[in-house]
C-alpha positions in Angstrom: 0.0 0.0 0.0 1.2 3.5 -1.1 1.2 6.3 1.7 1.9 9.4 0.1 1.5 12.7 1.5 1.8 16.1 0.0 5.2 17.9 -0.1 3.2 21.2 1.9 1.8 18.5 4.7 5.6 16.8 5.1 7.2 20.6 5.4 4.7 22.2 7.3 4.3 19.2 10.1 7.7 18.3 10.5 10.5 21.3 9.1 9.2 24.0 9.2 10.2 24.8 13.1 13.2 24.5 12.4 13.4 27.4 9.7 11.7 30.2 11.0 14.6 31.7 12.8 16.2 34.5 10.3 19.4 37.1 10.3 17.0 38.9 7.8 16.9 42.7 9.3 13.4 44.3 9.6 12.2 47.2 7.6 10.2 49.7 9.8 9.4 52.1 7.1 5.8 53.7 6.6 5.7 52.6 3.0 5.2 48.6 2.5 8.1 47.2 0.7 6.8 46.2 -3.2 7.5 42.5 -2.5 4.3 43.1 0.3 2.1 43.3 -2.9 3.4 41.3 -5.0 6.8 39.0 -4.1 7.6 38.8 -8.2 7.8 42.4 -8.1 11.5 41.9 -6.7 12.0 38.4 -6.8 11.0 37.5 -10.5 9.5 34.4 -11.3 12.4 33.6 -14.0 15.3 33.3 -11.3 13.1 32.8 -7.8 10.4 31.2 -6.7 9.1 33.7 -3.2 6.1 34.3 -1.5 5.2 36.5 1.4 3.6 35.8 4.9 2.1 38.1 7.5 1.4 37.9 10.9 1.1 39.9 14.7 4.4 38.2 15.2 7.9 37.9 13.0 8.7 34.2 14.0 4.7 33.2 12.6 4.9 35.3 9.6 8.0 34.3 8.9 7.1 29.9 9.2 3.4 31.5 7.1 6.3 32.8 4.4 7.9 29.5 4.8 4.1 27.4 4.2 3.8 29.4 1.3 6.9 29.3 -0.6 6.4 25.2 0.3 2.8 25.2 -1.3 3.9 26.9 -4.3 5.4 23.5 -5.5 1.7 21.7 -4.6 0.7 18.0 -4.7 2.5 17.5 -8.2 5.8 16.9 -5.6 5.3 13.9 -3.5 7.3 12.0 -1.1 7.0 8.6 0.5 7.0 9.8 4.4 8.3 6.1 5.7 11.4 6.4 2.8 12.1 9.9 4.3 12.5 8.3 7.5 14.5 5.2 6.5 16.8 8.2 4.8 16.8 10.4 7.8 17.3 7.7 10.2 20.4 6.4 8.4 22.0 9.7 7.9 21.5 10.2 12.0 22.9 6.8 13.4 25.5 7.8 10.8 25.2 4.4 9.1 24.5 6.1 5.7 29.0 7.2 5.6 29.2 3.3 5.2 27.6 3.3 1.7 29.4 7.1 0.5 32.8 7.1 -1.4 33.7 11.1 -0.4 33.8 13.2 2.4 32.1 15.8 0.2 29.3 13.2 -0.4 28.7 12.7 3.5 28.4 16.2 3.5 25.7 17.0 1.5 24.0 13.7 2.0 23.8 15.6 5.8 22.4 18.9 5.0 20.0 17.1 2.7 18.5 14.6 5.2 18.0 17.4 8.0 14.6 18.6 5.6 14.8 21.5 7.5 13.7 23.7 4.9 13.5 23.8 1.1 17.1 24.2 0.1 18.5 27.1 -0.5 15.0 28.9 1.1 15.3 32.2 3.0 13.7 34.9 4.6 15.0 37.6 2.5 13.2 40.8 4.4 11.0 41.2 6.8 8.7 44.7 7.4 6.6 45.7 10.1 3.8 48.0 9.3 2.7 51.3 11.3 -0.1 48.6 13.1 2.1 45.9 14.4 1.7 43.6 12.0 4.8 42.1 10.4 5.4 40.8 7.0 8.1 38.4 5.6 8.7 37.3 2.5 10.9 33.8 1.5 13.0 33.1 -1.6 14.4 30.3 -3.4 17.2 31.3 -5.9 16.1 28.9 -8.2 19.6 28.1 -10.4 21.3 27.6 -6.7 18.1 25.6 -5.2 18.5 23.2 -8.5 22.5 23.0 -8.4 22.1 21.6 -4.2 19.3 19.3 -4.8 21.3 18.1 -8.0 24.4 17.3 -6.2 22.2 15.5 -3.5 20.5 13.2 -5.9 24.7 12.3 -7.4 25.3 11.4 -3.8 22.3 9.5 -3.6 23.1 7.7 -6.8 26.2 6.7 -5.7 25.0 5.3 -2.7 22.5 3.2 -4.4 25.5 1.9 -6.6 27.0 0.8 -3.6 24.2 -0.7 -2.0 23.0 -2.6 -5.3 26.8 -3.4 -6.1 26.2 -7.3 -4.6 27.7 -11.1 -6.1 24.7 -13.3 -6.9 25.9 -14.9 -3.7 25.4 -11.7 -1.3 22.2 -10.8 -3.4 20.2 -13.9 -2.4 20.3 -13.5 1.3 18.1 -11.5 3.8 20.7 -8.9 3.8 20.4 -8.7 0.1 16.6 -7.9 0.4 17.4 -5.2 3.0 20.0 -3.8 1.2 17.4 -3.6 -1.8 15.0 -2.5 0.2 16.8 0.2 1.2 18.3 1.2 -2.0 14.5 1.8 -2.8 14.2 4.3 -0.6 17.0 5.8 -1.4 15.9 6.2 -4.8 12.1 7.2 -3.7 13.9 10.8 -2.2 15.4 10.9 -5.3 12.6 10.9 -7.1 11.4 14.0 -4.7 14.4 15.6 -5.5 14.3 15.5 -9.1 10.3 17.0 -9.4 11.5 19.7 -7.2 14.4 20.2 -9.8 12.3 20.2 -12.4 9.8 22.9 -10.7 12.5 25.2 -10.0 13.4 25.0 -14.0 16.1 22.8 -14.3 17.0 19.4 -15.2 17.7 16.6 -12.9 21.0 14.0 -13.5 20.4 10.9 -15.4 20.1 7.5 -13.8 16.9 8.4 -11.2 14.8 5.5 -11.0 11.5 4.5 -9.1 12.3 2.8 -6.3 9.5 0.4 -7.1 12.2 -1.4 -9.3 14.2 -2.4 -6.4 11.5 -3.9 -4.4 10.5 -5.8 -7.0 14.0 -6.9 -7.4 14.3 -7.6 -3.5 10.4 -9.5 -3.7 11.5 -11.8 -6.4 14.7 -12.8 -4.2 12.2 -13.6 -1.4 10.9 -16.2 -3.6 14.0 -17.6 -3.8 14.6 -17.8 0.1 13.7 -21.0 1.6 12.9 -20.6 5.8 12.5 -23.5 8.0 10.6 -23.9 10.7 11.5 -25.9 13.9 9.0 -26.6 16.4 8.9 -28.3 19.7 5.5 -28.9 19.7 2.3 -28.9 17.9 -1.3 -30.0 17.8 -2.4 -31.4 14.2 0.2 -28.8 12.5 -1.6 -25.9 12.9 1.0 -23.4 15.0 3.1 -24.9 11.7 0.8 -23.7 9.1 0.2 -20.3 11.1 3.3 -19.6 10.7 4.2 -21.1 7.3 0.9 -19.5 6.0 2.6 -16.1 6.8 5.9 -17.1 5.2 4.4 -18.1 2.2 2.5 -14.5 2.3 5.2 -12.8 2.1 6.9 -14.8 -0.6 9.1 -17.0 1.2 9.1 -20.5 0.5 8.4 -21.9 4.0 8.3 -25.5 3.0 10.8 -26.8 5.1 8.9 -28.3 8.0 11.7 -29.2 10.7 9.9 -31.2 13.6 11.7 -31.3 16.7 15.5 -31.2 17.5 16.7 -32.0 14.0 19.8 -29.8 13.0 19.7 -29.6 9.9 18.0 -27.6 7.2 18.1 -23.8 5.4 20.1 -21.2 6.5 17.2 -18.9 7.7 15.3 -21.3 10.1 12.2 -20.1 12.8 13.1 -21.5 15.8 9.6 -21.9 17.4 9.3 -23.3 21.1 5.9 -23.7 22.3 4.6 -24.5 25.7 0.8 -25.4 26.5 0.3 -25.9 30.3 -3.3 -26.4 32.6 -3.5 -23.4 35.1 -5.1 -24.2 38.7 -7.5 -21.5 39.6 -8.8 -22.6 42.5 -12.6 -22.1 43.3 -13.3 -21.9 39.6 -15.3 -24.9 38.3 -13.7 -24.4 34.8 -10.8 -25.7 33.6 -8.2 -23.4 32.2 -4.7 -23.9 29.9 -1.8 -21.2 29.3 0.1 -21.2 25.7 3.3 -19.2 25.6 5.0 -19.3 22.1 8.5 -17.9 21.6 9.5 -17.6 17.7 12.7 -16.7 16.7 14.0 -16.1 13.5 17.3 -17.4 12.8 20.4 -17.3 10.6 21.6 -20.3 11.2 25.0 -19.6 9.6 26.2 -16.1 11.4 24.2 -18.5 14.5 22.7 -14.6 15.1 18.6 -14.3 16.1 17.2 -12.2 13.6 13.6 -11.4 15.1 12.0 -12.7 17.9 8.8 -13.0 18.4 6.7 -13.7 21.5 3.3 -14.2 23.3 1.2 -16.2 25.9 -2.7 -16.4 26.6 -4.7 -18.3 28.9 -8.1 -19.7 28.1 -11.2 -21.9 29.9 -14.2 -23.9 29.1 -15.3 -26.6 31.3 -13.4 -29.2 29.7 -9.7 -29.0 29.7 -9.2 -30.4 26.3 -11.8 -27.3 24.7 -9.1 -25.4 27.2 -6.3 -26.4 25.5 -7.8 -26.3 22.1 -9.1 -22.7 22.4 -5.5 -21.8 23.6 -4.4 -23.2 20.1 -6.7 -21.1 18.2 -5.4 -18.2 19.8 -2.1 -18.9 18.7 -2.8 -19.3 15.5 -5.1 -15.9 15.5 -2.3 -14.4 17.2 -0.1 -15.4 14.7 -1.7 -14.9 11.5 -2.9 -11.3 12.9 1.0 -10.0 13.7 3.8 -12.1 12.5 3.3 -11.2 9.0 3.2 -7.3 9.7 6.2 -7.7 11.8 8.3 -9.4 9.6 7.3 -6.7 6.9 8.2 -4.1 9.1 11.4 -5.4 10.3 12.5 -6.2 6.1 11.5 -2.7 5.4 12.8 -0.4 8.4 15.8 -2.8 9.1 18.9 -0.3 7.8 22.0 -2.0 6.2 25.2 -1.8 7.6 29.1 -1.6 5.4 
């Protein structure tokens, strides 16, 4: 499922705080500036793109300058809000220096992931009329707004080369998928940065992809990726086929059913331990059973757990088989209801590491 959100929504919810603070001195002359009017009256539309703000105070008029400069570009500019996190989360653990060749790269890959403001957007002047009320107007030089966003999507490029740089070997692994994954959102704030390019006038570097080519490149490996599952315990297969159903959801060939203590199998095995106990409650006539399922997923050659996974429930009836069994189907509805979304989640937010 696609979650988009408008460029103004993204800016205006989550950078624009950071911006309003200016150096920009205030005019207190009787006669409002011409840019009060009309912004294109000093900032023409052929080298800026500037719009005004007003407001009892300079910090808010200078953020309402901010909202509208940032709605001038409208809906046509879109960004995946969960790629812009991946991005932003791997600049700020620092993991993304790992995947940049220069020091110069690093640099700009910084100032571009803080999405504090546009770039290159500043208050230019601010006036406050004979009433109070101040007036600010922002600017985007639009030939040095083009030239940074430009040199951010090279940087970006060359970090998806690196990431998608992989021997078949490396490629058909989880960390292959993640790597993919990632490279995908790498390319979706690419894609950002090259309608804003074109909005400002200018024309974006070759090379920018969809990052919908890489998760389809990263799903199609899935396929390829057998997981097996070991269980301790079971009751007609069906903690099995909870989780195997998931699996098998997802694109994973979960066929390799390992019963037991057996060693051997795939490299990515879920280790599942299960545990289904009667409970004494005394001075209750029913009879009651607690599950507790621990699933762990597994790479079985780095011997590293991967994602675990755990729950417990306790259910009654008046029999203590219906108990049990009831204790099962919760499991299973457990199972089917979350395992699946975590496992997405952790695939798609996990951030590789060079």
């Amino acid at each position: 499922m696609h979650k988009f959100k408008c460029l103004f929504s993204l800016f205006v919810a989550l950078f624009l705080p950071a911006c309003a603070s200016t150096s920009a001195s205030i005019s207190y002359s009787k006669t409002a500036p011409a840019w009060v009017d009309s912004a294109e009256a000093v900032y023409p539309r052929a080298q800026y793109v500037a719009a005004t703000g007003f407001a009892s105070d300079r910090t808010t008029a200078e953020r309402n300058a901010l909202a509208s400069l940032t709605s001038y570009f409208g809906q046509n500019v879109q960004v995946d809000r969960s790629a812009a996190s991946s991005y932003q989360q791997a600049v700020t653990n620092g993991v993304m220096n790992g995947w940049t060749d220069t020091v110069e790269m690093r640099g700009m890959i910084q100032t571009t992931a803080e999405f504090e403001n546009l770039m290159g957007a500043e208050i230019r002047e601010v006036w406050r009329d004979p009433r109070g009320i101040y007036y600010a107007v922002a600017a985007m030089e639009k030939a040095r707004s083009a030239r940074m966003y430009n040199d951010a999507i090279q940087a970006n490029l060359n970090i998806i080369r690196n990431l998608t740089a992989m021997t078949n070997a490396e490629k058909n692994t989880l960390n292959g998928v993640i790597r993919l994954r990632f490279a995908a959102n790498v390319a979706d704030v690419n894609v950002y940065f090259s309608n804003l390019v074109r909005l400002l006038d200018a024309v974006p570097p070759d090379g920018v992809v969809a990052g919908d080519r890489f998760r389809l490149e990263a799903q199609n490996i899935i396929k390829t990726i057998p997981v097996g599952i070991r269980i301790s315990w079971d009751r007609q297969g069906r903690i099995f086929g909870a989780f195997a159903k998931c699996l098998s959801d997802l694109g994973f060939d979960s066929g390799s059913g390992i019963l037991g203590g057996a060693a051997s199998g795939p490299r990515y095995v879920l280790n599942v331990t299960v545990s289904l106990q009667p409970v004494e409650l005394p001075g209750n006539e029913n009879k009651f059973a607690r599950i507790e399922v621990a699933a762990n997923l597994m790479d079985s050659r780095e011997n590293l757990v991967l994602l675990p996974f755990n729950f417990n429930g306790r259910e009654g009836h008046l029999s203590q088989t219906e108990a049990e069994n009831r204790c099962v189907a919760t499991a299973e509805r457990k199972i089917n209801e979350e395992y699946a979304e975590l496992l997405t989640d952790y695939l798609s937010r996990l951030i590789p590491k060079n």
